[in-house]
Every structure is written in structure tokens, then in C-alpha cells.
HTML snippet that shows the backbone in 3Dmol.js (N, CA, C, O; Angstrom):
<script src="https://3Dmol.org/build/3Dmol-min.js"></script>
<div id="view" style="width:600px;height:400px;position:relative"></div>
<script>
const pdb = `
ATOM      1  N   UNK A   1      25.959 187.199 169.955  1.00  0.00           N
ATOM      2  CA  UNK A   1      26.996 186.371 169.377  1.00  0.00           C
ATOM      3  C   UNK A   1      27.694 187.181 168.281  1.00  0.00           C
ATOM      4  O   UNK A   1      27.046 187.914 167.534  1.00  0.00           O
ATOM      5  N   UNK A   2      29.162 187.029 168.181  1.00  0.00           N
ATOM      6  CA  UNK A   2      29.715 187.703 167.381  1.00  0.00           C
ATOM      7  C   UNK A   2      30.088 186.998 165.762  1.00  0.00           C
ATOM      8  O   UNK A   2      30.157 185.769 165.760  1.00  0.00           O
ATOM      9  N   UNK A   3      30.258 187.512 164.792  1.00  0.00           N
ATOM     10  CA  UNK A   3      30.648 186.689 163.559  1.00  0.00           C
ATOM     11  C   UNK A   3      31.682 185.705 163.527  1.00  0.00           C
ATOM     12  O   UNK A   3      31.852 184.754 162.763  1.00  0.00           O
ATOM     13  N   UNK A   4      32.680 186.332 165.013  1.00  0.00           N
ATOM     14  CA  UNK A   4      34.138 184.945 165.103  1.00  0.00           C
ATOM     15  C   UNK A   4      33.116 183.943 165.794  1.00  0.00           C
ATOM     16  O   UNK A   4      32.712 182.952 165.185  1.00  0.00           O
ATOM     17  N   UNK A   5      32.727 184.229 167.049  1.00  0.00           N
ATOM     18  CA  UNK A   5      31.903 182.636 167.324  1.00  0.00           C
ATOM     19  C   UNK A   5      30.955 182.384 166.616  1.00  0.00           C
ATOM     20  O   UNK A   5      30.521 181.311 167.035  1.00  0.00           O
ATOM     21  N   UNK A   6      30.315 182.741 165.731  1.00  0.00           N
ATOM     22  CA  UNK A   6      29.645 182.108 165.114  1.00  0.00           C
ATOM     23  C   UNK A   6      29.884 180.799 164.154  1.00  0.00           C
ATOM     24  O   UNK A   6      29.392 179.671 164.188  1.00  0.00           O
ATOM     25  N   UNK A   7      31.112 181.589 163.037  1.00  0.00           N
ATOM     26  CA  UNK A   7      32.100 180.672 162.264  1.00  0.00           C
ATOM     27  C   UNK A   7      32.250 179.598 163.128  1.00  0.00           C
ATOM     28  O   UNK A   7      31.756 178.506 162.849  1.00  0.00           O
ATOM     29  N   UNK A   8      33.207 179.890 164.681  1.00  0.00           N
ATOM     30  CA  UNK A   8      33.672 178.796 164.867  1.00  0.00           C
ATOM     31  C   UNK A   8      32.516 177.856 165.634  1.00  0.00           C
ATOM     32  O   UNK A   8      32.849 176.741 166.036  1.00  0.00           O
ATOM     33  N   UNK A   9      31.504 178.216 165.774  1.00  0.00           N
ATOM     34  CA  UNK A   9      30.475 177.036 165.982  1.00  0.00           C
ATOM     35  C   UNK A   9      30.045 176.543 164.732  1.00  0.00           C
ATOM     36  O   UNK A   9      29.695 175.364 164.784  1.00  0.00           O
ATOM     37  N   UNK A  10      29.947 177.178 163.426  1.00  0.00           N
ATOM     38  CA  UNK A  10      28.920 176.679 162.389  1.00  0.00           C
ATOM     39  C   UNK A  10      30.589 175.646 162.057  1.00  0.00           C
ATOM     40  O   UNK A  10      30.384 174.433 162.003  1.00  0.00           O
ATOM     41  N   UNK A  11      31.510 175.919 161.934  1.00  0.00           N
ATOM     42  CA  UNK A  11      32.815 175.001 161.775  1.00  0.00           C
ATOM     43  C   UNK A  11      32.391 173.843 162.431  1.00  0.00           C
ATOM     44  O   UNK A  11      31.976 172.845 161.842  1.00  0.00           O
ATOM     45  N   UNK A  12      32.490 173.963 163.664  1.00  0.00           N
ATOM     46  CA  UNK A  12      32.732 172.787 164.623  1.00  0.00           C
ATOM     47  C   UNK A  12      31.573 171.528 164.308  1.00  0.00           C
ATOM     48  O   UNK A  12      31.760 170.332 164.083  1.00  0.00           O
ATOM     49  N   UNK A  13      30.009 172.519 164.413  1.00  0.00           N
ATOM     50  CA  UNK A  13      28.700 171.825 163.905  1.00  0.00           C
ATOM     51  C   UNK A  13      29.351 170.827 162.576  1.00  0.00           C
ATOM     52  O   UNK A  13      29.464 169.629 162.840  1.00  0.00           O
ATOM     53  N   UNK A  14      29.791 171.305 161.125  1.00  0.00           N
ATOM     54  CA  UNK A  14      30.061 170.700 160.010  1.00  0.00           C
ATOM     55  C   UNK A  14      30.823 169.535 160.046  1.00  0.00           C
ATOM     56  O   UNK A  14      30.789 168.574 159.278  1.00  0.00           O
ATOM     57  N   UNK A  15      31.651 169.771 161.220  1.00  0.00           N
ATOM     58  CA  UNK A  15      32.987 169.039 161.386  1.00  0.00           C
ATOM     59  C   UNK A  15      32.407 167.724 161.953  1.00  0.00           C
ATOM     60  O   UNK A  15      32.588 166.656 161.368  1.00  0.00           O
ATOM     61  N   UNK A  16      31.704 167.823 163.109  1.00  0.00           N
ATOM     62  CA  UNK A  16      30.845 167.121 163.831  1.00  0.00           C
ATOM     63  C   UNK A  16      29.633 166.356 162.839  1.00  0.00           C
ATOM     64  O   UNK A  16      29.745 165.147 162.638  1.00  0.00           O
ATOM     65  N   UNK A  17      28.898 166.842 162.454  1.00  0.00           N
ATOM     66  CA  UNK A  17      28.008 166.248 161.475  1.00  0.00           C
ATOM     67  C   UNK A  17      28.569 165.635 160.405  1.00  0.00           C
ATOM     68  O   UNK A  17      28.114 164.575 159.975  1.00  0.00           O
ATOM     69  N   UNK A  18      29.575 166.221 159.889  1.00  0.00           N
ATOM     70  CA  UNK A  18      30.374 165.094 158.443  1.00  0.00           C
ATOM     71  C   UNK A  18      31.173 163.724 159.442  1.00  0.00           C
ATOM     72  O   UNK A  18      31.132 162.537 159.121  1.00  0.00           O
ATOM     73  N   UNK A  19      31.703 164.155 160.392  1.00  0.00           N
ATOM     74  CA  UNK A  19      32.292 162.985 161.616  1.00  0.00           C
ATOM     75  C   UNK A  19      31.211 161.690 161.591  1.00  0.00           C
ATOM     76  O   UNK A  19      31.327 160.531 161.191  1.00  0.00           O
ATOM     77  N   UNK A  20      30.176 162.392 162.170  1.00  0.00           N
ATOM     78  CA  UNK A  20      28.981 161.508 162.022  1.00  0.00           C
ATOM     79  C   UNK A  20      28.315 160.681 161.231  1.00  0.00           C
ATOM     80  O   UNK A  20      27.943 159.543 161.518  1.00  0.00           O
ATOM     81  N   UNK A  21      28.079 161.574 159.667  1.00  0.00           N
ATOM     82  CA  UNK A  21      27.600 160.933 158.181  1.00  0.00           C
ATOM     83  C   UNK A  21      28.418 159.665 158.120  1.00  0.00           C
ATOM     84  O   UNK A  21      28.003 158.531 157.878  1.00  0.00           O
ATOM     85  N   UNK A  22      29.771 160.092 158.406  1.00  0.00           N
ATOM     86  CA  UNK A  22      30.980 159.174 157.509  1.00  0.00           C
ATOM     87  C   UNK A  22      31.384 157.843 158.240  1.00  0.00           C
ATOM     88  O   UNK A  22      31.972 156.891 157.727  1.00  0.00           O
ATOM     89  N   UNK A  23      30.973 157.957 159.483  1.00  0.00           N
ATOM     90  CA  UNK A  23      30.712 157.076 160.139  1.00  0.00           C
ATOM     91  C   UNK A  23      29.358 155.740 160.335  1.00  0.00           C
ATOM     92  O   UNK A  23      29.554 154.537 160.501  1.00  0.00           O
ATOM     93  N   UNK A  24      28.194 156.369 160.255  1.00  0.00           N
ATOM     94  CA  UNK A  24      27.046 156.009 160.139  1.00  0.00           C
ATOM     95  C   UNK A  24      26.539 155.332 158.451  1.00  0.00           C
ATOM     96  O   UNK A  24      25.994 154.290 158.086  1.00  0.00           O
ATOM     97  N   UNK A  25      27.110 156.669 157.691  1.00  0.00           N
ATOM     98  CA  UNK A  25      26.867 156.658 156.143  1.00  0.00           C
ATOM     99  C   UNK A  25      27.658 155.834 155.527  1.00  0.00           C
ATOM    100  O   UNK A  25      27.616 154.610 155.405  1.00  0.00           O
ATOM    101  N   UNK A  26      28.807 157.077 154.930  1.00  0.00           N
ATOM    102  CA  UNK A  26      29.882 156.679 154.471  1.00  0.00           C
ATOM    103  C   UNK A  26      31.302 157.817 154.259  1.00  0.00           C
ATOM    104  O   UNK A  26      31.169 159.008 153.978  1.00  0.00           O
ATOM    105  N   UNK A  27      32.250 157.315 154.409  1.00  0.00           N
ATOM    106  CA  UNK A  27      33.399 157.673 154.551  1.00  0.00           C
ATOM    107  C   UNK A  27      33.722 158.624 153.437  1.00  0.00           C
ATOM    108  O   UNK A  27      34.712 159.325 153.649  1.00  0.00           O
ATOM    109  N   UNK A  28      33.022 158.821 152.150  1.00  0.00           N
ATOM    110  CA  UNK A  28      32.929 159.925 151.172  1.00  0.00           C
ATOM    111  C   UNK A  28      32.524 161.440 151.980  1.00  0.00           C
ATOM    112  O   UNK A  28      32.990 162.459 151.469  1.00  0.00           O
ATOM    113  N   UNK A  29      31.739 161.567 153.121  1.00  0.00           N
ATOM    114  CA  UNK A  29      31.841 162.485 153.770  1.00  0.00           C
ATOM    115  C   UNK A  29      32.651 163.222 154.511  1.00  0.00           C
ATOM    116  O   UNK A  29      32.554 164.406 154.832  1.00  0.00           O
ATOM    117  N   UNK A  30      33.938 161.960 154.906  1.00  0.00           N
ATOM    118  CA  UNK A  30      35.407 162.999 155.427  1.00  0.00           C
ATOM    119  C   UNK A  30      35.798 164.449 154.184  1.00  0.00           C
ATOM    120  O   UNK A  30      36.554 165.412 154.316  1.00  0.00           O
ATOM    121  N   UNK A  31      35.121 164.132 153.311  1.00  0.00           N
ATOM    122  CA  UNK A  31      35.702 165.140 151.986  1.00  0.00           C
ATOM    123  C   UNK A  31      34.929 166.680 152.779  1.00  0.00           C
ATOM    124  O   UNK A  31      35.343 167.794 152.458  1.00  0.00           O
ATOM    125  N   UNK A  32      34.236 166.571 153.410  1.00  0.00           N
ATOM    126  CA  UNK A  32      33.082 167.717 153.850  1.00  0.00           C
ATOM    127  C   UNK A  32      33.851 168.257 154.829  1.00  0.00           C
ATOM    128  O   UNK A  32      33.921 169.483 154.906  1.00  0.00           O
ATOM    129  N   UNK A  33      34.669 167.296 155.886  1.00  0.00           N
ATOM    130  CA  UNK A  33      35.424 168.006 157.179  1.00  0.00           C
ATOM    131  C   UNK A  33      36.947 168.360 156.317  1.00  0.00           C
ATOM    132  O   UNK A  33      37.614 169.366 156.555  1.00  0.00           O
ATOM    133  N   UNK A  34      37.318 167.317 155.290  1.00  0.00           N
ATOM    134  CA  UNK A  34      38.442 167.972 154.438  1.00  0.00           C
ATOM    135  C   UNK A  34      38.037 169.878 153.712  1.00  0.00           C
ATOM    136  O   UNK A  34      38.780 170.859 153.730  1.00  0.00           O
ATOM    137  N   UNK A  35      37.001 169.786 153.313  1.00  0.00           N
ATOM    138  CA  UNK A  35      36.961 171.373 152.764  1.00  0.00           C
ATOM    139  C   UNK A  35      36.504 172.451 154.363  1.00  0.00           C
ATOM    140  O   UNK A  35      36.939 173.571 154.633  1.00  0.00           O
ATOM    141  N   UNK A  36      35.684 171.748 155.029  1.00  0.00           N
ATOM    142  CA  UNK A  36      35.614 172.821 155.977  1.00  0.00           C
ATOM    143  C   UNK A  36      37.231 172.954 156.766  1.00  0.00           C
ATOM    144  O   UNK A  36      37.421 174.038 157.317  1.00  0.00           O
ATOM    145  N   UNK A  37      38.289 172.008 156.838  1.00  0.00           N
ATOM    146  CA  UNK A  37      39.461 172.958 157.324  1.00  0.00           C
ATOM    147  C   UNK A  37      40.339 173.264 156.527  1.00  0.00           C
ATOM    148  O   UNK A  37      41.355 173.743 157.030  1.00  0.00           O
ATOM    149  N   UNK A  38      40.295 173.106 154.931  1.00  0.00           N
ATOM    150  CA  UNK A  38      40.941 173.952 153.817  1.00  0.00           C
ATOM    151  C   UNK A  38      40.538 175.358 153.742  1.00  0.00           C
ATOM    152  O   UNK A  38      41.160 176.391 153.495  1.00  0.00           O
ATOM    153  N   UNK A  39      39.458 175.129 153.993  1.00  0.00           N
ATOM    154  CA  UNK A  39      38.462 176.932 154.080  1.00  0.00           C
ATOM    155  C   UNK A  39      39.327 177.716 155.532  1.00  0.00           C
ATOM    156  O   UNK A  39      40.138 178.641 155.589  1.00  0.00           O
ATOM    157  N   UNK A  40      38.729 176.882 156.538  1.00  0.00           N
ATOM    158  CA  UNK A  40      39.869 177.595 157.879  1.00  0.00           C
ATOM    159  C   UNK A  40      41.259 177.885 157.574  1.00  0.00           C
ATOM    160  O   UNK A  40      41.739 178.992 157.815  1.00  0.00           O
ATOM    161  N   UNK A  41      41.920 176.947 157.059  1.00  0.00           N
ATOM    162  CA  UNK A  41      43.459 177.358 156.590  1.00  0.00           C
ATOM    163  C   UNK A  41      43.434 178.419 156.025  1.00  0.00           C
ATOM    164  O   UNK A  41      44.046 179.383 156.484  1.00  0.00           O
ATOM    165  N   UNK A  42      42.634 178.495 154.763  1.00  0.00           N
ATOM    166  CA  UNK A  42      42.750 179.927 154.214  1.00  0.00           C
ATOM    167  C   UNK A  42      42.481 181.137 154.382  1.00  0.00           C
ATOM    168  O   UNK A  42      43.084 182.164 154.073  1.00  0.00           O
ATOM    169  N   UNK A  43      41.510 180.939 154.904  1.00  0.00           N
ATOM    170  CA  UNK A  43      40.527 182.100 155.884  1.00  0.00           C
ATOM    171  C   UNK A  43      41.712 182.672 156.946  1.00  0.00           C
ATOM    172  O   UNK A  43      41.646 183.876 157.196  1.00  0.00           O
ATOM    173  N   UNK A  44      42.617 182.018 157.485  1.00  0.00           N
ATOM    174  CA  UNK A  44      43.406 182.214 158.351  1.00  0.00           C
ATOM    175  C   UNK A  44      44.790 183.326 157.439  1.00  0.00           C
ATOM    176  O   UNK A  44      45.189 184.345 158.002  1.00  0.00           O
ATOM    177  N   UNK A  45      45.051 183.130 156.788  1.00  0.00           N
ATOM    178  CA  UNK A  45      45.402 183.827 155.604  1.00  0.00           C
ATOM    179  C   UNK A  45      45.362 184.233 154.858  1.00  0.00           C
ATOM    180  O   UNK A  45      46.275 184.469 154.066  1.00  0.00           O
ATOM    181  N   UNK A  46      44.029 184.541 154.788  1.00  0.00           N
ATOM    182  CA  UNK A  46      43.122 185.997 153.841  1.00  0.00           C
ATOM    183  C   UNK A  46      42.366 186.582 154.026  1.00  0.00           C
ATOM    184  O   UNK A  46      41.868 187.449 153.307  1.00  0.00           O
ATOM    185  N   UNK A  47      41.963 186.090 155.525  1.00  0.00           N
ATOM    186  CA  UNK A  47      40.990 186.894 155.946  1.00  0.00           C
ATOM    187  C   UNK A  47      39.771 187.130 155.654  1.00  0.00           C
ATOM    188  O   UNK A  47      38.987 187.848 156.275  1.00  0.00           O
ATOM    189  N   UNK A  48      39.586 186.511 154.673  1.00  0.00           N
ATOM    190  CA  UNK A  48      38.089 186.265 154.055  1.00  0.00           C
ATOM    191  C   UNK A  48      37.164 184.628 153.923  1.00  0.00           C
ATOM    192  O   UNK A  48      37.718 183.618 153.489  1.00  0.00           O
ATOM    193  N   UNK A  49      35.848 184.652 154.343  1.00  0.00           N
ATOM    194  CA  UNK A  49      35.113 183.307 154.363  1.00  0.00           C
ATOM    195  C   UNK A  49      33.665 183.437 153.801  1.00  0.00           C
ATOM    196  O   UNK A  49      32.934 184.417 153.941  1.00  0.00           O
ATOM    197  N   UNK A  50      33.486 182.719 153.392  1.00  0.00           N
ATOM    198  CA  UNK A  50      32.220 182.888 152.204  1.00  0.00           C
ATOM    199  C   UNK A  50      31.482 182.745 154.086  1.00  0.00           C
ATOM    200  O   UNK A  50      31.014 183.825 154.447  1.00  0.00           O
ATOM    201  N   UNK A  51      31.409 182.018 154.777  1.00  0.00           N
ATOM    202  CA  UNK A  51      30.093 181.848 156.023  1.00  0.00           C
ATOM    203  C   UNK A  51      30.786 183.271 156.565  1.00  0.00           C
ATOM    204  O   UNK A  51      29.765 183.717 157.089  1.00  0.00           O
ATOM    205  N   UNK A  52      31.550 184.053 156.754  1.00  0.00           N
ATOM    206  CA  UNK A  52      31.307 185.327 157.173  1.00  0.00           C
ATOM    207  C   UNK A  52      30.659 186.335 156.668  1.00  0.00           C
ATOM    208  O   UNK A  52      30.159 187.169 157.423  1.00  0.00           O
ATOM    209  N   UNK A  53      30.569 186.421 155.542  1.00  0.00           N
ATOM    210  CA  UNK A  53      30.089 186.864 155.011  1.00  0.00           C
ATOM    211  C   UNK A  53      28.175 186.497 155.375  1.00  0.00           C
ATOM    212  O   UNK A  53      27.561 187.203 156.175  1.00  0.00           O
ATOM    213  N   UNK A  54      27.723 185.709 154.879  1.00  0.00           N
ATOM    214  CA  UNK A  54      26.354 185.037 155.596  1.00  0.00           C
ATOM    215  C   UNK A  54      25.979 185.355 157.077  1.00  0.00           C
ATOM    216  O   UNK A  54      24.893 185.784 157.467  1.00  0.00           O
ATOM    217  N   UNK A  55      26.859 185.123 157.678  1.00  0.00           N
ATOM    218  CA  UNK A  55      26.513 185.624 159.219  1.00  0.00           C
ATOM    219  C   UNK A  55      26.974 187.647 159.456  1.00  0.00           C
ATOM    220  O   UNK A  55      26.456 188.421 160.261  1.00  0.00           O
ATOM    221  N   UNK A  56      27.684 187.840 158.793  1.00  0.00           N
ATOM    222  CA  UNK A  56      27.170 189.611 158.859  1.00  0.00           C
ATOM    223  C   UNK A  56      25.872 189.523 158.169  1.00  0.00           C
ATOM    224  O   UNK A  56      25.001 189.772 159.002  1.00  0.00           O
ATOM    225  N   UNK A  57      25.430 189.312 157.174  1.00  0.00           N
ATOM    226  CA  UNK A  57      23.980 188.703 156.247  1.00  0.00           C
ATOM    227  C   UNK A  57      23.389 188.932 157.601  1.00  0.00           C
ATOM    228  O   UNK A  57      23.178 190.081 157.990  1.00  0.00           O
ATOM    229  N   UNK A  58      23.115 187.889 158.334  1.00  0.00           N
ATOM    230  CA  UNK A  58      22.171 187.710 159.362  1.00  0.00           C
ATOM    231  C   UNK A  58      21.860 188.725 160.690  1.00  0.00           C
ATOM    232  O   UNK A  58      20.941 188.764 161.508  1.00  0.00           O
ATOM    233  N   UNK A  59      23.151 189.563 160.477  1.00  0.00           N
ATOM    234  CA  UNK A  59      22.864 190.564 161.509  1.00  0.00           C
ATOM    235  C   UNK A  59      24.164 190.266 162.849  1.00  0.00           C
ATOM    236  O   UNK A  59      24.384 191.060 163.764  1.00  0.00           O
ATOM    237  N   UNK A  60      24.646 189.377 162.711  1.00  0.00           N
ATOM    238  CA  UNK A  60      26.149 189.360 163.525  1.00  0.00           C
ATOM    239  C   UNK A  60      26.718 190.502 163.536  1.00  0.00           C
ATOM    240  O   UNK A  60      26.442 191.296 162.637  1.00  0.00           O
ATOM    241  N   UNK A  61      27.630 190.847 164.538  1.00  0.00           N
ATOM    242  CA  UNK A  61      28.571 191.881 164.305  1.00  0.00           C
ATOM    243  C   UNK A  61      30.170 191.497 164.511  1.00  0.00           C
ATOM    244  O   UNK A  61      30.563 190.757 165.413  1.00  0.00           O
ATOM    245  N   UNK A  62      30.751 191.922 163.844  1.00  0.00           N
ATOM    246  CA  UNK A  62      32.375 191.946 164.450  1.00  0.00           C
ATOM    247  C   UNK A  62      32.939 191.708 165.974  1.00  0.00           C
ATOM    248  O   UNK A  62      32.405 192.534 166.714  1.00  0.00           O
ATOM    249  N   UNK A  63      33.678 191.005 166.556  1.00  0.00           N
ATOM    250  CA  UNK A  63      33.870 190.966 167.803  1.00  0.00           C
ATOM    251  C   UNK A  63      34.563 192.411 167.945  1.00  0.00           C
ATOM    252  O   UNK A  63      34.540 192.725 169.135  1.00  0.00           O
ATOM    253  N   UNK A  64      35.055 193.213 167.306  1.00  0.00           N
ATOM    254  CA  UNK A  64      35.763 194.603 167.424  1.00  0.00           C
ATOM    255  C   UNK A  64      34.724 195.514 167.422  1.00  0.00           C
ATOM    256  O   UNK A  64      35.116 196.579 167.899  1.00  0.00           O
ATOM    257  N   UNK A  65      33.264 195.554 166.999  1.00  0.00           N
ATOM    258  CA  UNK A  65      32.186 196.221 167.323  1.00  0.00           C
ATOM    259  C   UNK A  65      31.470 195.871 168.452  1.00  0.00           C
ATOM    260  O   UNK A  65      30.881 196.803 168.999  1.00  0.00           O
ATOM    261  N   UNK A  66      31.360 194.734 168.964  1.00  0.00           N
ATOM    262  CA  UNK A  66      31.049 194.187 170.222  1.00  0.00           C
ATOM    263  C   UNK A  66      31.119 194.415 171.256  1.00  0.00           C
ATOM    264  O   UNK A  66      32.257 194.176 171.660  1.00  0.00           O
ATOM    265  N   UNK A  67      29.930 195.097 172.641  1.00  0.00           N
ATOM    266  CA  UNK A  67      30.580 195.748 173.817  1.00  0.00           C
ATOM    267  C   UNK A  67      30.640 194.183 174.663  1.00  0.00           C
ATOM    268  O   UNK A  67      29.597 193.542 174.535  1.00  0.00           O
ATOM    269  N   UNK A  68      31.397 193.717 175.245  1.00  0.00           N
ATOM    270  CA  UNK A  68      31.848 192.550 176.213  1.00  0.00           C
ATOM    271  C   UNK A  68      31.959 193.266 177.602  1.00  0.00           C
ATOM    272  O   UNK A  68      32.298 192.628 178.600  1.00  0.00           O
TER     273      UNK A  68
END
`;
const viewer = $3Dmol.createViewer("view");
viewer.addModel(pdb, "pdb");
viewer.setStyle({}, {cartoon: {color: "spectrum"}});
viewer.zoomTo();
viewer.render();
</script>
């Protein structure tokens, strides 16, 4: 697995699980899927993400180092 799919599963997971809380819980948890796609917006325009960072941490690699 590369560091782009990773993000975009650990994204989707957050997105999905705060969906869930806020539903089940309470609706103070949309604030959780609100910062996980403020982070994507920006990330998209700076190129930088605190969970990329964590998943090179873990031993991910770049999809541009990646043989496919």
C-alpha cells in the first residue's frame, strides 16, 4: 500500500466513523468529518498532511517509489 491510498482510506474510515458517531451519538461529531475535509482541501494545496507524514512513519512508500 502506498502513502496516497493509505490517506485516502484512513480519510474515508474518519469520514465514515464521525457519519456514524453523529448519527448514533451526536451531531457535535459532524465537526470531525468538517476538519477531516478542511485538512484534504489544504493538503490539496500544500502538499503537506500531518497523517502523511505518520504513514511514511510506518513504513509506506510514495506511489512514485512504488513498482505497480
Amino acid at each position: 500500500m502506498t502513502v496516497e491510498r493509505g490517506l485516502r482510506l484512513m480519510a474515508g474510515v474518519v469520514i465514515l466513523l464521525s457519519l456514524a458517531l453523529a448519527h448514533f451519538v451526536s451531531t457535535e461529531w459532524l465537526w470531525l468529518t468538517f476538519a477531516v475535509g478542511l485538512n484534504l482541501l489544504q493538503s490539496a494545496f500544500t502538499d503537506w498532511c500531518p497523517a502523511m507524514a505518520i504513514l511514511r512513519a510506518l513504513g509506506l512508500k510514495n506511489a512514485s517509489c512504488s513498482v505497480q
